[in-house]
SERO-4910 file (N, C-alpha, C, O; in steps of 0.05 Angstrom, whole numbers):
BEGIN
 pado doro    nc1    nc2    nc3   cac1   cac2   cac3    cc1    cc2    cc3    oc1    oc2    oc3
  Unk    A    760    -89     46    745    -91     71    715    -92     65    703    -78     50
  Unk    A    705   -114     83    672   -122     73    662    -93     95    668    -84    117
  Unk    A    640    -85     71    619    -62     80    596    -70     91    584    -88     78
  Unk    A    583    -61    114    562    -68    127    543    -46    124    549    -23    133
  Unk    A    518    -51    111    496    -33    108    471    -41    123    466    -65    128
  Unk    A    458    -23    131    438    -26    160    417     -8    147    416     15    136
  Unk    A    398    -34    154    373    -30    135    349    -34    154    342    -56    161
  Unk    A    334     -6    164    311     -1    178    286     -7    159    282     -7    135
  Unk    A    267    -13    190    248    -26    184    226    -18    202    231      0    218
  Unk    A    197    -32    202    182    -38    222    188    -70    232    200    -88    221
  Unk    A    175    -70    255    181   -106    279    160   -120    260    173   -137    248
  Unk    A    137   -120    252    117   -118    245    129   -151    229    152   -148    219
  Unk    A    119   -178    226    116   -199    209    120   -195    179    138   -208    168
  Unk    A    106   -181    167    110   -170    140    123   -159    143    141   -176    147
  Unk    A    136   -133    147    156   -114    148    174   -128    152    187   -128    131
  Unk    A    186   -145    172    212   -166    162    211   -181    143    231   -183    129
  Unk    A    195   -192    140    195   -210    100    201   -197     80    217   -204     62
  Unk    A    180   -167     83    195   -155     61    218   -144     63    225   -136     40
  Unk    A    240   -138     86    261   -124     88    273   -154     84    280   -156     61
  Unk    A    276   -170     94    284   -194     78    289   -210     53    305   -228     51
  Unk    A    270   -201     32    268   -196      6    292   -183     -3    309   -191    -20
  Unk    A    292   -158     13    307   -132     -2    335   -143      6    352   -142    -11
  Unk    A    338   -149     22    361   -164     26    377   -188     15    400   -184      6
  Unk    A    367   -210     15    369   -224     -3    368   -224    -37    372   -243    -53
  Unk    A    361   -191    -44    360   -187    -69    392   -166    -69    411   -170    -85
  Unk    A    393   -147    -53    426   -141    -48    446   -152    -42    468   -143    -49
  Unk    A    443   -174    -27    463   -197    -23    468   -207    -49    492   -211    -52
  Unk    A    456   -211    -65    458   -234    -96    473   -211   -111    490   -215   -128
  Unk    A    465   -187   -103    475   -167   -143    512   -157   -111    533   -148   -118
  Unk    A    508   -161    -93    541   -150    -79    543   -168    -54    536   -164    -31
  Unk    A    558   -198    -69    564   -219    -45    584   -213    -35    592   -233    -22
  Unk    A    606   -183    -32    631   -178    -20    611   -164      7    620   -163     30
  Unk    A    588   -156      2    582   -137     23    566   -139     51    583   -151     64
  Unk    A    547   -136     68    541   -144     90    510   -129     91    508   -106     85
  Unk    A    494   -139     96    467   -122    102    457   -143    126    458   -168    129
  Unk    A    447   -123    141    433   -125    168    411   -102    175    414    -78    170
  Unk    A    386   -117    192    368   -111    197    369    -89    226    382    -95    245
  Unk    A    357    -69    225    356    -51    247    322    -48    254    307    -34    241
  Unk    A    317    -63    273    286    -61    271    278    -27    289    294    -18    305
  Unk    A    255    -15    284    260      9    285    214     11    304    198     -1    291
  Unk    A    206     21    324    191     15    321    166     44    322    163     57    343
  Unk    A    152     50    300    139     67    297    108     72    316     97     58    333
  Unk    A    102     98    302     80    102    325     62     90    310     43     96    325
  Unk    A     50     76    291     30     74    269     35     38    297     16     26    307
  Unk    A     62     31    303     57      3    310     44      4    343     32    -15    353
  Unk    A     48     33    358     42     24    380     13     39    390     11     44    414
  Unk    A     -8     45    374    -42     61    374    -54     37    358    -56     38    334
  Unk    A    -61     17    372    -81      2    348   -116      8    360   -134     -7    354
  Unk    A   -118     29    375   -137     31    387   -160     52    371   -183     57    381
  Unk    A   -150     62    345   -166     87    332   -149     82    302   -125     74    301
  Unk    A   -165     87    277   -161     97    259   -148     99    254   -143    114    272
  Unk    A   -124     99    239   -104    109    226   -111    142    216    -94    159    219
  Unk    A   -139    148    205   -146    170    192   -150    193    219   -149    218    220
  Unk    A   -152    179    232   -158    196    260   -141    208    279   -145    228    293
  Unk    A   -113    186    274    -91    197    291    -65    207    272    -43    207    283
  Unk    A    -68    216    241    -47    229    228    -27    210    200     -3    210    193
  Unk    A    -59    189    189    -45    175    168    -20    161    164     -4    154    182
  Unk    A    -17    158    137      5    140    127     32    147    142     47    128    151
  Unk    A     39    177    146     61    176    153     73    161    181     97    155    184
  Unk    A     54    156    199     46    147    224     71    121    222     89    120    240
  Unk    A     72    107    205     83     72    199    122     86    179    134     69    166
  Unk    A    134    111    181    149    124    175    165    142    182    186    147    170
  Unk    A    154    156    203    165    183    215    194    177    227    216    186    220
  Unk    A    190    162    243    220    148    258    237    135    247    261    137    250
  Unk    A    223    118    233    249    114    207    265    128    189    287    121    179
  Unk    A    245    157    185    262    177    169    282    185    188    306    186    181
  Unk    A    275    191    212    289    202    224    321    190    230    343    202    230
  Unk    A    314    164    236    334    145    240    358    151    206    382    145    206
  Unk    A    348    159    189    353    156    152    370    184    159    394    185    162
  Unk    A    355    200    160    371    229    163    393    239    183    408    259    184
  Unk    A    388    215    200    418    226    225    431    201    215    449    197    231
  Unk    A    433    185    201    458    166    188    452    141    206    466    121    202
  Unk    A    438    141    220    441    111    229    433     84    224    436     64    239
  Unk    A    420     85    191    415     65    180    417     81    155    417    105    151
  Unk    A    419     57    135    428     73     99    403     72     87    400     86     67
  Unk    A    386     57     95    364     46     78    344     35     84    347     13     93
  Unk    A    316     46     82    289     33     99    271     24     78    263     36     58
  Unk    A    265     -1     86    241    -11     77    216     -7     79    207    -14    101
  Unk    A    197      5     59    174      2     61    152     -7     44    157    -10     20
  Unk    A    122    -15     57    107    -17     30     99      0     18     87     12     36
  Unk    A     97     17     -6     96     41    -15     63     48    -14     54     69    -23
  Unk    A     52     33     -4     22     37     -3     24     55     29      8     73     30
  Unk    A     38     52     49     44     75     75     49     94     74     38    113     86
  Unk    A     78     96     48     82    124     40     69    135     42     47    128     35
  Unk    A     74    170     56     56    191     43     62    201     16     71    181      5
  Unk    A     63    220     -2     64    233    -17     93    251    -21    110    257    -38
  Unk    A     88    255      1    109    283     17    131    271     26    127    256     45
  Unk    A    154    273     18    184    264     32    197    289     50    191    313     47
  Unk    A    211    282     65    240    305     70    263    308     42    274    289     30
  Unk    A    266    335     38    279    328     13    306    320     10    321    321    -10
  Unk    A    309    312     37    337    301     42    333    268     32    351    252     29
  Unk    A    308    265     30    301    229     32    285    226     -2    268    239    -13
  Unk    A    299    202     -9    284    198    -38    275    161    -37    284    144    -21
  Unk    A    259    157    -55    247    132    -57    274    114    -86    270    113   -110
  Unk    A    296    106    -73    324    100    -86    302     71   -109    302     76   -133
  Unk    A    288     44   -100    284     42   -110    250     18   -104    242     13    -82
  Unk    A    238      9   -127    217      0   -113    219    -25   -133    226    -25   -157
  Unk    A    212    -46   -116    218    -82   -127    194    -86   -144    173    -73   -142
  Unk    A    198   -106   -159    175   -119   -174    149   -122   -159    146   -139   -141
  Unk    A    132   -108   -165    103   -113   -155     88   -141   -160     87   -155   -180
  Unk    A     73   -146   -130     56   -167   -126     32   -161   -134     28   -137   -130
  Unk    A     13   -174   -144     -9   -166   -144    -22   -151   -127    -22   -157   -103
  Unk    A    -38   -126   -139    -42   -105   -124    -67   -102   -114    -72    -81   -102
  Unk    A    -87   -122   -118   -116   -126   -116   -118   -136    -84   -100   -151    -75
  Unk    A   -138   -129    -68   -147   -130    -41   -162   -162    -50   -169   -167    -73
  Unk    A   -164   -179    -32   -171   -197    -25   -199   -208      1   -199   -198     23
  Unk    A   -220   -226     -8   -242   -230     12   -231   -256     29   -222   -277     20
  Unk    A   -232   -249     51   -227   -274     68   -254   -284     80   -274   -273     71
  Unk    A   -258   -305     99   -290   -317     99   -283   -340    120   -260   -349    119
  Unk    A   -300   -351    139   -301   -375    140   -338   -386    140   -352   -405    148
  Unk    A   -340   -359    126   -371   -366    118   -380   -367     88   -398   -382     81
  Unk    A   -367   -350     72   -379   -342     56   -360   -346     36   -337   -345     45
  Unk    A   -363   -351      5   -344   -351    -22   -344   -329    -34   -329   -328    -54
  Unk    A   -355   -308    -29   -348   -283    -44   -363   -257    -25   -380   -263     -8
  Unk    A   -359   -235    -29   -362   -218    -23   -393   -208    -25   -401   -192     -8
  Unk    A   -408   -216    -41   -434   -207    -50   -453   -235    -36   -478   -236    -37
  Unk    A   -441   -248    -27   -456   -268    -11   -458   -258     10   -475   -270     22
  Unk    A   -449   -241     23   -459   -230     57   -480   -219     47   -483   -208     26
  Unk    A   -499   -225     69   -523   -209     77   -536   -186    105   -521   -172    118
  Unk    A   -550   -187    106   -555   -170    133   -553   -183    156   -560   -206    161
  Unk    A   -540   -162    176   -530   -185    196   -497   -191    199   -484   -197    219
  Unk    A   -491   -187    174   -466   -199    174   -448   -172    179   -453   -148    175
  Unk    A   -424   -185    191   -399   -157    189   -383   -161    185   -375   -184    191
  Unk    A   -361   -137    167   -348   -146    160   -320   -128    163   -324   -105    155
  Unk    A   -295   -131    172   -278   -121    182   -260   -110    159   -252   -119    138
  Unk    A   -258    -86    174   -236    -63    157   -233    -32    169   -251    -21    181
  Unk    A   -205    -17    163   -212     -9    172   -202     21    156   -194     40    169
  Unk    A   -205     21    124   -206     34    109   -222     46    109   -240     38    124
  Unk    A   -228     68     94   -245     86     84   -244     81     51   -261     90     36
  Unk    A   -232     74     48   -227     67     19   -244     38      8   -259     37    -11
  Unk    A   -237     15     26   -251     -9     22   -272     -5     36   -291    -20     32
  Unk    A   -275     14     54   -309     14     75   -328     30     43   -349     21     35
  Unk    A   -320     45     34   -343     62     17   -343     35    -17   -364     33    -29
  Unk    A   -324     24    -22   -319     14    -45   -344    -13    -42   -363    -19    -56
  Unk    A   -333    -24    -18   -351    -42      0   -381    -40      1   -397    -54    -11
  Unk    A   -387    -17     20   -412    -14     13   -430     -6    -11   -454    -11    -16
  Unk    A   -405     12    -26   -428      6    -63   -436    -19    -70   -456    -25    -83
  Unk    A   -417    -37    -58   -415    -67    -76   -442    -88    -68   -456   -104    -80
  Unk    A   -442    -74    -34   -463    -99    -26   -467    -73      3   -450    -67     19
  Unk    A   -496    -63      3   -507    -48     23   -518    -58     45   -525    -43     63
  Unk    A   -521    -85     45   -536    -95     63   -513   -108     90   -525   -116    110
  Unk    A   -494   -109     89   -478   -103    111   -464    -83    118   -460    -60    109
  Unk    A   -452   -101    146   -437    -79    174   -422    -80    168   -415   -103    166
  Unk    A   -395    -55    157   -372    -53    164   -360    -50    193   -378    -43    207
  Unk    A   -341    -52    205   -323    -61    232   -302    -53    231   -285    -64    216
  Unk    A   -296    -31    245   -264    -19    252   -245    -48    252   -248    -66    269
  Unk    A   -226    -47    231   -202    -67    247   -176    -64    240   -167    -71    218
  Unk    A   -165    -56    255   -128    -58    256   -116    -79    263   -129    -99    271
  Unk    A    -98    -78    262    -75   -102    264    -54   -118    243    -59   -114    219
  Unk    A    -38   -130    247    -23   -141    222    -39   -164    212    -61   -169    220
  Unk    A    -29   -176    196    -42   -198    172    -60   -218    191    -84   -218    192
  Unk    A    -39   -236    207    -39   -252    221    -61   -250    242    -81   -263    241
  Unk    A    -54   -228    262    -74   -210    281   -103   -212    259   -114   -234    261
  Unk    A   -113   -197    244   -144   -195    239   -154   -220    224   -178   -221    219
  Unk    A   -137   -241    216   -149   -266    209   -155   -274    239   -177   -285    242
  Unk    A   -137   -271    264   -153   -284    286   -167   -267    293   -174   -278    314
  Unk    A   -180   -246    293   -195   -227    299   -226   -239    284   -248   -239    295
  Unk    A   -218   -250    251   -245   -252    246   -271   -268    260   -295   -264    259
  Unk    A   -247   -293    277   -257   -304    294   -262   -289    328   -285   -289    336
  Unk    A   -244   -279    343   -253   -274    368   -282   -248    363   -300   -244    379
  Unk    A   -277   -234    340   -288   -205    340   -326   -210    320   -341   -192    312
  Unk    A   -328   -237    320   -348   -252    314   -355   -229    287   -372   -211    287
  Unk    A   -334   -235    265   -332   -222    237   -342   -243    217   -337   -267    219
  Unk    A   -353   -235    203   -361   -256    181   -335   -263    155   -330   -284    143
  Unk    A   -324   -236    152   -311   -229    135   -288   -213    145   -288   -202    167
  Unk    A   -262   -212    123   -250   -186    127   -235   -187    102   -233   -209     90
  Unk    A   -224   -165     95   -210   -156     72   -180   -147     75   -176   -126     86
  Unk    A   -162   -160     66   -135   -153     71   -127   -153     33   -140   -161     14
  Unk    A    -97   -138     34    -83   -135     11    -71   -163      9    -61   -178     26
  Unk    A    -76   -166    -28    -71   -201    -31    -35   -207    -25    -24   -227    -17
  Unk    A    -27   -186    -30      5   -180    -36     12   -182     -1     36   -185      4
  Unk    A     -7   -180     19      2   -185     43     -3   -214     53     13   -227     66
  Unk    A    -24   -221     44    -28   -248     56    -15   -268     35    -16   -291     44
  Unk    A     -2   -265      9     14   -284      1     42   -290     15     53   -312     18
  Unk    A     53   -254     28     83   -256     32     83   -259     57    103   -253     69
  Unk    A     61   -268     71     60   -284    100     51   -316     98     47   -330    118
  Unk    A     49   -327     71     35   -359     67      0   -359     86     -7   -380     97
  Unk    A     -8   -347     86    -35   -341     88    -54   -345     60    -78   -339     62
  Unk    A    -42   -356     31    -67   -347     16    -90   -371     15   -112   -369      3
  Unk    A    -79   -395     32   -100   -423     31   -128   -401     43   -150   -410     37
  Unk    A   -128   -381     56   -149   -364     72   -171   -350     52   -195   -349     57
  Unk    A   -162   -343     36   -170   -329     11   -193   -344     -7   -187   -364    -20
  Unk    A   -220   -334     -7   -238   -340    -18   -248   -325    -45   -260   -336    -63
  Unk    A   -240   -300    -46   -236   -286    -67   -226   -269    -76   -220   -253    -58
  Unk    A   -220   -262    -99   -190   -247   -107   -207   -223   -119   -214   -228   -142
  Unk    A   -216   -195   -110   -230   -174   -114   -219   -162   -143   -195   -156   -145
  Unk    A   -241   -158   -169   -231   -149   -186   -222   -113   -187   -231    -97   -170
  Unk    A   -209   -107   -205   -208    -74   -197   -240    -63   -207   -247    -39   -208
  Unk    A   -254    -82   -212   -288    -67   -218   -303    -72   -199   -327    -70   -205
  Unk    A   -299    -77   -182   -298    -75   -155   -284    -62   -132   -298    -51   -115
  Unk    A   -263    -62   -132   -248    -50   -107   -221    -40   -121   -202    -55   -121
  Unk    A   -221    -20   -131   -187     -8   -132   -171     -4   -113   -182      6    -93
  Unk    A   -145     -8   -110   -130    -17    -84   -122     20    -86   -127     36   -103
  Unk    A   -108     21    -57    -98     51    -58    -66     56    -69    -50     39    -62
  Unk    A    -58     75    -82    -33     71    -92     -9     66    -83      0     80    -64
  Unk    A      4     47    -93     33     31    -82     24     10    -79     39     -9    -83
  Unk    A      2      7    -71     -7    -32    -59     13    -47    -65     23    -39    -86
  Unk    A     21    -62    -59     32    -95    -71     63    -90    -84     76   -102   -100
  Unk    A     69    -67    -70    101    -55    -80    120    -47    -62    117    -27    -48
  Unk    A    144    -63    -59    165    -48    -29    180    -35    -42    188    -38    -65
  Unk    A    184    -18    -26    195      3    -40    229     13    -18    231     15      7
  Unk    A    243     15    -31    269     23    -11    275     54    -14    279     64    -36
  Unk    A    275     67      7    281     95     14    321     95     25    339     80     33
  Unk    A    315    119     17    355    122     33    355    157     22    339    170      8
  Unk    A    380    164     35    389    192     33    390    194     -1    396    176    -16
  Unk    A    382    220     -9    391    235    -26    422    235    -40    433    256    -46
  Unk    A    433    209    -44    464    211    -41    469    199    -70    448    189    -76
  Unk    A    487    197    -90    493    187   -113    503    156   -102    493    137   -114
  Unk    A    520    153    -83    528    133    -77    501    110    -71    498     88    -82
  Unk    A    485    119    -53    464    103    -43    455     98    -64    459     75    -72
  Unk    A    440    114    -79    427    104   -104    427     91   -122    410     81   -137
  Unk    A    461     91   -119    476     65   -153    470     45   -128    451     29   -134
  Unk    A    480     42   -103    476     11    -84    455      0    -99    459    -20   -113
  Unk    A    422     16    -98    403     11   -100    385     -1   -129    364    -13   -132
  Unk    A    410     12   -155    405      5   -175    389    -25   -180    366    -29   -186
  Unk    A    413    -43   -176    404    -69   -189    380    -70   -183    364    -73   -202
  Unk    A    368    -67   -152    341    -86   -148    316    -60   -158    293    -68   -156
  Unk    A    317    -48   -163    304    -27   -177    286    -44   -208    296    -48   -231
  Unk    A    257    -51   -200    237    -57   -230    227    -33   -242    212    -19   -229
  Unk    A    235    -28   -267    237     -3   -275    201      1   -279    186     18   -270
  Unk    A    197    -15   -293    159    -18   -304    141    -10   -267    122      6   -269
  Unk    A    147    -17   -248    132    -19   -222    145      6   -218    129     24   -221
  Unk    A    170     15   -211    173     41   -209    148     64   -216    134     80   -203
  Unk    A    152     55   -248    142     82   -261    110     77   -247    102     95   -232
  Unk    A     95     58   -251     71     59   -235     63     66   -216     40     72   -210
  Unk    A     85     66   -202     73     67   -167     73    102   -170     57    115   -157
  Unk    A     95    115   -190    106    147   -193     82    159   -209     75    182   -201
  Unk    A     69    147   -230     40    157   -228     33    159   -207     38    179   -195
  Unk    A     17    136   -194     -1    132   -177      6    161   -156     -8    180   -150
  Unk    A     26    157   -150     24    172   -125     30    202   -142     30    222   -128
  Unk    A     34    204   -167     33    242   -175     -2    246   -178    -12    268   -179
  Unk    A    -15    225   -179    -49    235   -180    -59    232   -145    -78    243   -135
  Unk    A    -45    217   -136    -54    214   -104    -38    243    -97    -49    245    -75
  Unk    A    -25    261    -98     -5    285    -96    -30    308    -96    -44    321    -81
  Unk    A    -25    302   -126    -61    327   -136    -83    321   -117    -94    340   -106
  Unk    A    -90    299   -113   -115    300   -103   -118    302    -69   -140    308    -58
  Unk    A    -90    296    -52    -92    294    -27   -107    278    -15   -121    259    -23
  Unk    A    -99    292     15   -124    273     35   -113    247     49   -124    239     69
  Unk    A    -90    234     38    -84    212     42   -105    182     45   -123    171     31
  Unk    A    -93    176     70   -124    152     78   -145    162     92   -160    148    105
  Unk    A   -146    198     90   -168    211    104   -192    211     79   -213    224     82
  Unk    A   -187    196     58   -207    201     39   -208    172     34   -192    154     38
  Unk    A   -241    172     20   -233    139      6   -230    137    -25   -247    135    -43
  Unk    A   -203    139    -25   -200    141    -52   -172    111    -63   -154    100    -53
  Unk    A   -187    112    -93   -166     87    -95   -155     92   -125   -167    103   -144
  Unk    A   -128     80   -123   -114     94   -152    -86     72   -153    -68     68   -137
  Unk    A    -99     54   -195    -78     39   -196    -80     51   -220    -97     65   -231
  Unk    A    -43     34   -231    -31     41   -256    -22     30   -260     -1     28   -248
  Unk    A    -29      8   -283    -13    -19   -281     -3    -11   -323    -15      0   -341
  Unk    A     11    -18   -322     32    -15   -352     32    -40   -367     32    -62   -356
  Unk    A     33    -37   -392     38    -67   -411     54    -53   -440     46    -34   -453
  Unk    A     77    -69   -444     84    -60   -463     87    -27   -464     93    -16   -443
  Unk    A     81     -9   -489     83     18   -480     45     29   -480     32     45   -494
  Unk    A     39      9   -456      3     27   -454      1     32   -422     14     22   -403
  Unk    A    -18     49   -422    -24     47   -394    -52     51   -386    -70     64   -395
  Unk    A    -51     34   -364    -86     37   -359    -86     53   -326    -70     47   -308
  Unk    A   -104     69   -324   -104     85   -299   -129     95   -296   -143    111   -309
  Unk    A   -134     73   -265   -162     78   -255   -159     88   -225   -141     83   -209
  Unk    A   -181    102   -223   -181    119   -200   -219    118   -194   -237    119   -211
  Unk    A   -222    118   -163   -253    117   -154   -248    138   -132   -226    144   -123
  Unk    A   -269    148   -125   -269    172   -105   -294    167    -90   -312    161   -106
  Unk    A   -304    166    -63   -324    155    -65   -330    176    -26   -318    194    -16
  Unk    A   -359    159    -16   -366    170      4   -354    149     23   -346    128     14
  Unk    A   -352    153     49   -362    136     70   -386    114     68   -381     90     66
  Unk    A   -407    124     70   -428    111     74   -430     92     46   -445     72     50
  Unk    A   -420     94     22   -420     76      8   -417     92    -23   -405     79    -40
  Unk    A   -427    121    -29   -437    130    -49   -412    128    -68   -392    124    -54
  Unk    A   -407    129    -90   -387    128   -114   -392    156   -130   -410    160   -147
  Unk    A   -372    174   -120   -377    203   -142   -359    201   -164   -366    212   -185
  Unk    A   -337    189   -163   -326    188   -194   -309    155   -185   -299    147   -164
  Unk    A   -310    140   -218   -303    105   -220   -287    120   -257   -299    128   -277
  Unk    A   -271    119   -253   -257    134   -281   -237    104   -288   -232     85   -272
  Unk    A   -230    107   -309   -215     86   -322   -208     98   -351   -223    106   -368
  Unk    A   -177     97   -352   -168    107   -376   -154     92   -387   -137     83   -372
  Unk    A   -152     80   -416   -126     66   -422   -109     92   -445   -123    106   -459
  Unk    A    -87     94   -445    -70    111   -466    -44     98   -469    -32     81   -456
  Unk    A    -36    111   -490      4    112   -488     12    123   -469      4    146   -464
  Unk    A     32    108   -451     56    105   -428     57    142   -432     42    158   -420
  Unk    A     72    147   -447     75    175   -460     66    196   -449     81    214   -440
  Unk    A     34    196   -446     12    209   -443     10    207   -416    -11    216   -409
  Unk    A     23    199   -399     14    186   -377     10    218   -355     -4    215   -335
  Unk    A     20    238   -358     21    272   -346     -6    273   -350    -23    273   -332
  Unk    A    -13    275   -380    -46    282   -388    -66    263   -375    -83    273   -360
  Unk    A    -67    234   -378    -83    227   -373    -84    219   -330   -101    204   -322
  Unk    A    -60    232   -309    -65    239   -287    -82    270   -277    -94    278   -257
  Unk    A    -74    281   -305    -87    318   -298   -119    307   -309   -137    315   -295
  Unk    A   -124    295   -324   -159    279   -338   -165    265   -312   -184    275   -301
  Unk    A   -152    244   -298   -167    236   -279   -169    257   -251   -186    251   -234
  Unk    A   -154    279   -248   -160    294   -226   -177    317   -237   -189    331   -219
  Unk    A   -181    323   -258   -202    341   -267   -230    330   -257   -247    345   -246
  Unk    A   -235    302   -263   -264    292   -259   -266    287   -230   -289    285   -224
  Unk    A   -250    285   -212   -254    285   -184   -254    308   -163   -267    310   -142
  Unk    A   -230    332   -176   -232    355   -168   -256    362   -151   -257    365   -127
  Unk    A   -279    363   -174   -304    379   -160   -305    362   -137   -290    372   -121
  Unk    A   -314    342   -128   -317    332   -106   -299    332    -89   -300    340    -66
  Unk    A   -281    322   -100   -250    338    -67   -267    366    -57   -277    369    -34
  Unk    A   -267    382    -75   -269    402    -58   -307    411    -51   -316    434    -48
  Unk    A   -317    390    -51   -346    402    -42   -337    399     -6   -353    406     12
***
């Protein structure tokens, strides 16, 4: 008898592509079986009127989906692991997370070729704390601009909201065919993305069964990255109430792990960059939260 598995989501344009992904990658490794979409719709989708940092963070784009996860009515939710919080129900585990897209934030324009070409006068849309402080180290002489919305939404925004600029994740505007938009591809010496960027990640119950489901599509190398990232995003807190940015990208058995901590208004208190052995990788997350510590807690 063919098994039908029901796989929550956000309504959200991206959030179906990527639960579509995940799908079409479980379809291929179990063609006896059945997966279908349960669109699910969170509070992160229906406040585009304030902050994310203002009305209760990442978990905002998750809460209802867990919920939906823990009373059984869907086996398995998709997310981008960059929403995740930190903090699960320990009934709920991250079963497995797909091959990462590039994890670098991206400049969009219909004025300008790069980011350091705005001048005064100009504004530019976002609505991080993370890219607003990284941003203004980079180039002081512009306006940052509150902006929410999905991919699609703040590319037309750059126009009605008379924006010069705006900054989205490159890993979002490829898996919507948006990248002809893209004027420049932000290095991490510039803008470190926040951890998980450019990674979907599949959640489900705590169960042995769920978890073998989830095996095949499981990239073991992006796994382990995103499982740094977020044990130094753990230590340090704050979520997207801070502007803080933290990647870990792996080659062979090395790892490089950078982390920035920064102000609002633009200031940079710690830009850390480590390369070590994979190995080392405990030590050199407790080295990058040692040098930021003091400032978390001023």
């Amino acid at each position: 008898m063919k098994r039908i598995w029901t796989i929550g989501t956000r309504g959200s344009g991206l959030a179906l592509k990527q639960t579509e992904t995940v799908i079409q990658l479980l379809q291929a490794a179990y063609p006896g079986h059945e997966f279908c979409t349960r669109t699910i719709k969170t509070t992160g989708d229906t406040v585009w009127d304030r902050p994310l940092h203002l009305i209760g963070g990442k978990g905002l784009f998750v809460r209802e989906i867990e919920a939906e996860l823990l009373a059984g009515t869907i086996d398995f939710a998709v997310h981008s692991m960059k929403d995740m919080p930190t903090e699960i129900d320990e009934g709920l585990i991250i079963g497995a997370v797909l091959k990462r897209e590039d994890p670098r934030d991206v400049f969009i324009s219909s004025k300008y070729d790069r980011l350091e070409d705005l001048g005064p006068g100009d504004r530019l849309g976002t609505n991080s704390l993370r890219r607003k402080s990284q941003i203004l180290n980079f180039n002081k002489r512009i306006t940052v601009i509150p902006l929410r919305g999905n991919v699609d939404t703040r590319i037309r925004k750059m126009a009605s909201d008379n924006l010069s600029a705006i900054i989205l994740a490159r890993a979002g505007v490829k898996r919507m065919g948006f990248e002809a938009y893209v004027k420049e591809v932000l290095s991490l010496d510039i803008m470190v993305p926040p951890s998980g960027q450019g990674a979907i990640g599949v959640e489900t119950r705590n169960e042995l069964g769920l978890l073998k489901i989830l095996q095949p599509i499981n990239h073991p190398q992006t796994f382990r990255e995103v499982e740094i990232e977020r044990k130094l995003q753990t230590k340090i807190g704050g979520g997207c109430n801070v502007p803080l940015g933290i990647n870990a990208s792996i080659s062979n058995h090395d790892l490089t792990l950078r982390a920035v901590f920064g102000r609002e208004d633009g200031e940079i208190l710690v830009r850390h960059r480590q390369v070590g052995m994979l190995d080392a990788a405990e030590q050199m997350i407790v080295e990058a939260f040692r040098k930021i510590r003091p400032y978390k807690e001023d």
